[in-house]
Every structure is written in C-alpha cells, then in structure tokens.
C-alpha positions in Angstrom: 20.5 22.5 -12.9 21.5 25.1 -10.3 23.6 23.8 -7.2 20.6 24.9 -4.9 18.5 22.4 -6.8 20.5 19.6 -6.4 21.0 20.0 -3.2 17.4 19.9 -2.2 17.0 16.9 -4.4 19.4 15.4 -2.5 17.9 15.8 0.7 14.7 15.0 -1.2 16.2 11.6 -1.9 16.9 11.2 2.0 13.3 12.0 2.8 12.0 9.3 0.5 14.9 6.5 1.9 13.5 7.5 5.3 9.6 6.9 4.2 10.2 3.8 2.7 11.3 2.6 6.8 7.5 2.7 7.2 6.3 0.4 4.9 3.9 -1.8 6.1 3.4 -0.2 9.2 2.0 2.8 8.4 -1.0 2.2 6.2 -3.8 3.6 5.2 -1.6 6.4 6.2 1.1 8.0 3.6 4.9 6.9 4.1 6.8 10.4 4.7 10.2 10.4 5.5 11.8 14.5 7.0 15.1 16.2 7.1 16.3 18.8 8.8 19.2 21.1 7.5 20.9 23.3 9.2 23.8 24.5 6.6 25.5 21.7 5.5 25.1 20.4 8.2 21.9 17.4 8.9 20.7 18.1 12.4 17.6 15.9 12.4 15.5 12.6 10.5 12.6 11.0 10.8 9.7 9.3 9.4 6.6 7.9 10.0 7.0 4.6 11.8 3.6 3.2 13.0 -0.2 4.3 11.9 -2.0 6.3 15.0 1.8 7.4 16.3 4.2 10.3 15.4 4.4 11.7 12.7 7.4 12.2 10.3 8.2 16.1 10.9 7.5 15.2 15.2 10.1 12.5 14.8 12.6 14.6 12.8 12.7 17.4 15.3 12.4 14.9 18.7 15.6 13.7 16.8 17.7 16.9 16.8 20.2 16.8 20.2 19.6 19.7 22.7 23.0 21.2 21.7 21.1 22.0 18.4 17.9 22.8 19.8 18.4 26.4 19.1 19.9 26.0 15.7 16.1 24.1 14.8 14.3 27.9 14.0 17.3 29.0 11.2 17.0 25.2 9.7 15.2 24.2 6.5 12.6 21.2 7.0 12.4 18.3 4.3 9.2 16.7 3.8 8.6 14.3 1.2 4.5 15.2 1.7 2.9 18.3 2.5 2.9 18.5 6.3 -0.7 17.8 7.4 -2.8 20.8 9.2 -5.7 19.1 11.1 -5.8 16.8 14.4 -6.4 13.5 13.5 -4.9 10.3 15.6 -2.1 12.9 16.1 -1.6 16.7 16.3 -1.4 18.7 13.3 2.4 19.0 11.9 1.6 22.2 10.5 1.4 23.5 13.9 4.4 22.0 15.3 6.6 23.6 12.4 5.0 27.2 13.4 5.4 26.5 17.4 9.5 26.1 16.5 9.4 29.1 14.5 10.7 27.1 11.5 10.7 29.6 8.4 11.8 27.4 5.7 10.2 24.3 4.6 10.9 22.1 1.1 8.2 19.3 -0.2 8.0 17.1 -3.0 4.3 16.9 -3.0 1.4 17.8 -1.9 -1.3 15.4 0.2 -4.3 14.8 -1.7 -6.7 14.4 1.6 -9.3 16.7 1.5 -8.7 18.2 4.9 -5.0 19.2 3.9 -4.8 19.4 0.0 -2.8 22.9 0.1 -4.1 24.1 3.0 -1.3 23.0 5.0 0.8 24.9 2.6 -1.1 28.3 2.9 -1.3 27.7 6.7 2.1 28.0 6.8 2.8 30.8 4.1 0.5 32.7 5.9 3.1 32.6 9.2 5.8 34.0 6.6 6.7 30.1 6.0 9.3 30.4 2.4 8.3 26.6 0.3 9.4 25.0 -2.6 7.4 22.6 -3.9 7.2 19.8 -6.4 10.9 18.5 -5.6 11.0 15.4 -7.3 7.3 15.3 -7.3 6.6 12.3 -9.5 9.1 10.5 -7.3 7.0 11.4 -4.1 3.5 10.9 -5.8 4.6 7.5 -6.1 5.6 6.4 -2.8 1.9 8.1 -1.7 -0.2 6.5 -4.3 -1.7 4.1 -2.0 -3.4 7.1 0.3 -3.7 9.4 -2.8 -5.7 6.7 -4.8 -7.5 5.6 -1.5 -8.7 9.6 -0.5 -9.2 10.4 -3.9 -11.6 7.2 -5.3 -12.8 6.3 -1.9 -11.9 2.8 -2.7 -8.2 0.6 -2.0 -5.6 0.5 -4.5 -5.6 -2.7 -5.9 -2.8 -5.1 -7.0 -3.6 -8.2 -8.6 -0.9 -11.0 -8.6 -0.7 -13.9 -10.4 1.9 -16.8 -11.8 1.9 -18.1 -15.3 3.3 -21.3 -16.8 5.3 -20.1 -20.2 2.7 -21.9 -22.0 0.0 -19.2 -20.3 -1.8 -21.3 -17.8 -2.5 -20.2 -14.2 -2.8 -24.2 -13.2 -4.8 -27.2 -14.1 -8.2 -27.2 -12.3 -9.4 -29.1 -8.8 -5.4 -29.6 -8.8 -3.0 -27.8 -6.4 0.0 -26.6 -8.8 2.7 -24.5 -7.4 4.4 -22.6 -10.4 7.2 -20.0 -8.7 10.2 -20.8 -6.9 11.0 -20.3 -3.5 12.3 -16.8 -3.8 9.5 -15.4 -5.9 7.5 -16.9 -2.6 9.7 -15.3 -0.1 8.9 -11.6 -1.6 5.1 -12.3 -2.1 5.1 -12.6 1.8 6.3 -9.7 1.8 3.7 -8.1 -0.3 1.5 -9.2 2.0 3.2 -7.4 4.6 3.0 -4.5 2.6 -1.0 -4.4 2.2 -4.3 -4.1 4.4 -6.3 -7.0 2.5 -5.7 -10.2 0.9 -8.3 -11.9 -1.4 -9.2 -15.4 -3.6 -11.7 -16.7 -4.6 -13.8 -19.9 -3.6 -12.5 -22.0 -6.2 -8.9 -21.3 -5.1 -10.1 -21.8 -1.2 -11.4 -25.0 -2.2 -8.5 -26.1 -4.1 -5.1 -24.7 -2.5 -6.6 -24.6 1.2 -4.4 -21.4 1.5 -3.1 -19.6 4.9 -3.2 -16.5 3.2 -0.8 -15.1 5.6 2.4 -14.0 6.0 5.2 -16.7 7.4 7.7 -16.6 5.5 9.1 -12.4 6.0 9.0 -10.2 9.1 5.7 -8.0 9.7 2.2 -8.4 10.2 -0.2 -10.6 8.1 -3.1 -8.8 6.0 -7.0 -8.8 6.5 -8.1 -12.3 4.5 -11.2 -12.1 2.2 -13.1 -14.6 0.5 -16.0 -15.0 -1.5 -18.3 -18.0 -0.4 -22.2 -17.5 -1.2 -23.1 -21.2 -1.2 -21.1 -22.0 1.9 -18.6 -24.5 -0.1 -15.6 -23.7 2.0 -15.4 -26.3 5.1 -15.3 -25.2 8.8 -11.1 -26.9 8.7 -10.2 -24.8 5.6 -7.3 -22.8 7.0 -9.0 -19.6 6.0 -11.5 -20.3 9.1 -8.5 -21.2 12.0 -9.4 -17.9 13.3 -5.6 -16.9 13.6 -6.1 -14.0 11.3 -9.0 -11.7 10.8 -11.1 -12.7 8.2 -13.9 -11.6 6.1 -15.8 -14.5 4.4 -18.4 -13.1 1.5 -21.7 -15.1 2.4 -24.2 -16.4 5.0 -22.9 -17.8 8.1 -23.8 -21.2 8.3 -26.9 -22.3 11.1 -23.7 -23.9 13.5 -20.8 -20.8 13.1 -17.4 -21.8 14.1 -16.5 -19.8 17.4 -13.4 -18.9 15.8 -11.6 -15.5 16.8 -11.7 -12.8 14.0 -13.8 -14.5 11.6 -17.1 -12.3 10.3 -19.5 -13.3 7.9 -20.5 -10.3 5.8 -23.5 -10.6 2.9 -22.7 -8.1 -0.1 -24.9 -8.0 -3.1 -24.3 -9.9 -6.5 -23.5 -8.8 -9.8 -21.9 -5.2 -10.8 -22.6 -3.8 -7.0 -20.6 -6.8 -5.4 -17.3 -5.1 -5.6 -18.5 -1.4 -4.9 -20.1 -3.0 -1.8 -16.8 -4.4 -0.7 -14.8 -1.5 -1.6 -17.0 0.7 1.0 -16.8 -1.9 3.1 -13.3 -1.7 3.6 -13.0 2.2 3.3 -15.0 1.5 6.5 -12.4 -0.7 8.1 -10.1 2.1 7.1 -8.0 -0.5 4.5 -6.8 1.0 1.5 -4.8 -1.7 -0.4 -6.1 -5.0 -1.5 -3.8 -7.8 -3.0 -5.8 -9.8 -5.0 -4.1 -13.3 -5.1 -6.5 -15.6 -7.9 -8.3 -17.5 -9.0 -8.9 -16.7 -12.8 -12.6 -15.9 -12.5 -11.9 -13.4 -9.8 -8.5 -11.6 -11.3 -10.7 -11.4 -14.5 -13.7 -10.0 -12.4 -11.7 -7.2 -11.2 -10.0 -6.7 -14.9 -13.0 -6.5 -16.7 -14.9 -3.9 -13.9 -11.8 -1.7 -14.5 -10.9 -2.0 -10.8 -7.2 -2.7 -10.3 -4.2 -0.6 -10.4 -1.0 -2.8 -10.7 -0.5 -6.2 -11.8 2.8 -8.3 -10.6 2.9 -11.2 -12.5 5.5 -14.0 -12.2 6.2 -15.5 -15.9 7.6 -19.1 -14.8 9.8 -21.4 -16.8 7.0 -24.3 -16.1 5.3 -26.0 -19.0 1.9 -27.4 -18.1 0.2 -28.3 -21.7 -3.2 -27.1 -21.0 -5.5 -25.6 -17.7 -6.8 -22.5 -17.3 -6.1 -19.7 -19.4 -4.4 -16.5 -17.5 -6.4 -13.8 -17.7 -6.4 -10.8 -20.5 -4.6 -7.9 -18.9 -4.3 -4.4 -21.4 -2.4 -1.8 -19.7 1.4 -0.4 -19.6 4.5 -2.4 -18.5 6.6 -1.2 -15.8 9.5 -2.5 -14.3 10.5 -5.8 -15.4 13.1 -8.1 -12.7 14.4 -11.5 -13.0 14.3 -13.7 -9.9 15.9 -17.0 -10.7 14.0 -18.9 -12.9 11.2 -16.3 -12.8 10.1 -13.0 -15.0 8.2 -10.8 -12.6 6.6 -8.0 -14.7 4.8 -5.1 -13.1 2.0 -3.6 -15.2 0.0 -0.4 -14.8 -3.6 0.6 -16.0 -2.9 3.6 -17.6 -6.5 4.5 -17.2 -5.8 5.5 -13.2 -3.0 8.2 -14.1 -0.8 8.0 -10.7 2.3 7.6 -12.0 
C-alpha cells in the first residue's frame, strides 16, 4: 500500500470517529463525519450532529480559525459519504465545497438517495473537483446502512432483539421473567437511543407492562408500537401514559384516554400488516425499528423475511421449559461477552449490506 493510501485511510478513519458523534441524533439521516487537510496539517472537523441542522462538510469548514481561512481553497476535504447536492432541511454541501473553491475532495462512499446517488460526485468533477472514492468503502457502507437500506427498500432497517435462557427459552408464559443482567440492560437502553421505533407485541404488553423507553442511558426515547386488535391492553398499561409517542395497532376504544402522543392506527391483517406499517413509518420519516418480542412477533417478522440484524443475549439462566426462541437462519457477526451474558449479532445474508 502506497504512503498516499494510507494516509487518506487514516483521515478516513477520523471521518468515521467523527460520524459515529451523531448517533442517535441524526436519524433517518446518514452519520458523516469531515476532515479537512491542509498538508500535514488538520485545519478543520466536523460531523453531523442533529437531523434538520448542519451538515458534516458545513461544520468542518465553520470549524477552520480565520487565520486558516485562506488556506481552506488548497485543502483536501474528507467525507465519509458523498457530499449531498440538492436542498433539503439544509443547503446542498455540494455547493458549499464549490462556493470555497475546494479542488480536492476524498469519500469512502457514495449516498444511495436517489436525488444524490453520483450526482453529487459529477456535480463537482464538473467544477474541475479531483475525487477518490471507495476509501474504506465497506467500512463507510456500514455506518450508512440504516439510510441506505431505508432509501433503497423504502422500508426501516430492522433489528430484532431478544434474550434466551441456555436451555432456549424466551420465558415462561403469563409470567414476567427477566433473563439478562443489569449491564446487558444498560446497553439495550442505549439501542433504543439509537433507533426511531420500538415494537412488542400484545402478549408481551399484557405480560411485562413495559415502558419501552429509554431511562437508563443519555438520549432520546424511540417512537413505541404495539399491536392491539381486540383492545386487550388496559387504559393504566404504561404503554398508554402518554409520556412517549405511541402507535397502538387497533381501534380506539368508544372512551379514548386523553393521553398526549398516543394515536390509534388500524393496518390490515395477514401478509399486508407489516407492509402497511412499514409505509407507515416511511411516512413518519423513521427508518429503524427495534423489535423487542414476544415470540409470535420476532417469528412474524423472521418468517416474512423482514429483519436485518439480530442481537441476541445467550444468558446463563436455566428455566426447564416456556416458550421456544424463535428459528433464526442467517450469518453470525460479532460475538461479545458482557458478564454473564453471550450477545451474538446475526445478519440475513439475504439483504447484502455488509
């Protein structure tokens, strides 16, 4: 590898530590972190800090002090995405890097929406812009699979999660059984942190009376869904205390609660159900769902092909019989021990993002 190569991979490596500030803030918009090189020498950083605001290439160069404002046109620009080249919530960063005369730009990949898709790219090549692409692309395809999966399938990219006794039971039914540690807890909040919806199903409403919300890490708490056709869930479940916003699947009942942020939505039954709700939420502009249990829904989504990662905490617990986890084919990915707990990330190879 040529000393010019690893130097941009190096500064690649900054751009992606810089997009990864963003999580959980920025969604359904892409995590992109920027560098700007002047030399040897870095002269500005950014990233993407909050959906609707700045932009990581805008907050690189509003970074660069006025002493190097004139050193900002013989600098080479990092981007971990291709910069994007129409006005959406902000104005179009393929613009800004022609307004400062910037002739040297390096990407690890390029943005799959259909408005930019390359045509940022040729924009700027047209204005005499030199790029390098695919710098660590599979690297940056990664951190972006989120928006690339949402723009590309017009659906959320889908995580199911789930806990396992190491006898392979989710739990016992009509009983509330807690099978993680505290830890393993801990980083789920932050999962939910992470994501624009959280969903269970009635059975696990009924029975654990979740929050469904995030206490127990910093950030905001997720959109709550859950399915409840025959209107089973009580008016005091916790999932109708208004103090998140929250779908519930089903008719509203004659007397609806006055509760803040809770909206009844009817979707069809059967095959449609979850096509429904994936438009549904491509409407509400949410493009990750963590799906949280219980066994008939995980298996729902399993057997209609729709999920994209599975996290699944193997526990030490022994529980003798319940309810069987649910059949999951697909390809192991990282594997991390958190105490007493496995946690095993799987991937269905069918989707092809990584």
């Amino acid at each position: 590898m040529s000393k010019s190569m690893e130097n941009d991979q190096l500064l690649m490596r900054r751009c992606f530590d810089l997009a990864r500030l963003g999580k959980g803030k920025v969604h359904p918009n892409p995590m992109v972190g920027s560098v700007l090189l002047n030399g040897v020498e870095v002269i500005g950083e950014g990233w993407h800090k909050q959906y609707g605001h700045s932009h990581a290439e805008v907050n690189c160069l509003k970074s660069v002090t006025q002493e190097n404002q004139r050193k900002i046109p013989v600098s080479t620009l990092f981007v971990s995405l291709e910069p994007c080249c129409f006005h959406g919530k902000t104005p179009a960063c393929s613009d800004l890097i022609i307004q400062n005369n910037i002739k040297r730009l390096r990407i690890s990949t390029t943005d799959k929406t259909p408005q930019v898709n390359g045509q940022g790219l040729d924009i700027l090549k047209a204005e005499g812009v030199d790029i390098k692409t695919n710098i660590l692309e599979k690297t940056g395809d990664w951190i972006v699979r989120f928006r690339t999966l949402f723009v590309t399938k017009k659906r959320p990219y889908i995580i199911l999660k789930f806990a396992v006794s190491k006898d392979g039971f989710l739990g016992q039914p009509n009983k509330n059984i807690w099978l993680t540690n505290p830890i393993s807890k801990r980083l789920v909040h932050k999962w939910r942190s992470e994501v624009g919806a959280i969903m269970v199903g009635t059975n696990t409403a009924l029975t654990d009376n979740p929050k469904l919300d995030n206490r127990y890490f910093y950030g905001s708490s997720p959109l709550r869904i859950v399915p409840d056709r025959h209107q089973k869930i009580p008016a005091n479940a916790a999932l109708k205390d208004g103090a998140v916003p929250t779908w519930i699947l089903g008719p509203a009942p004659k007397q609806p609660a006055a509760a803040e942020h809770l909206q009844y939505l009817q979707l069809p039954e059967g095959a449609t159900f979850l096509p429904a709700l994936f438009d549904r939420l491509a409407t509400a502009n949410i493009n990750t769902l963590l799906v949280e249990g219980g066994a008939a829904l995980l298996q729902g989504f399993i057997e209609a092909g729709y999920w994209d990662e599975a996290r699944i905490f193997e526990t030490d617990k022994v529980l003798g019989d319940g309810i069987a986890a649910p059949d999951l084919k697909g390809k192991i990915g990282a594997v991390e021990q958190i105490g007493s707990d496995r946690l095993v990330y799987w991937y269905n190879e069918e989707d092809g993002l990584e």
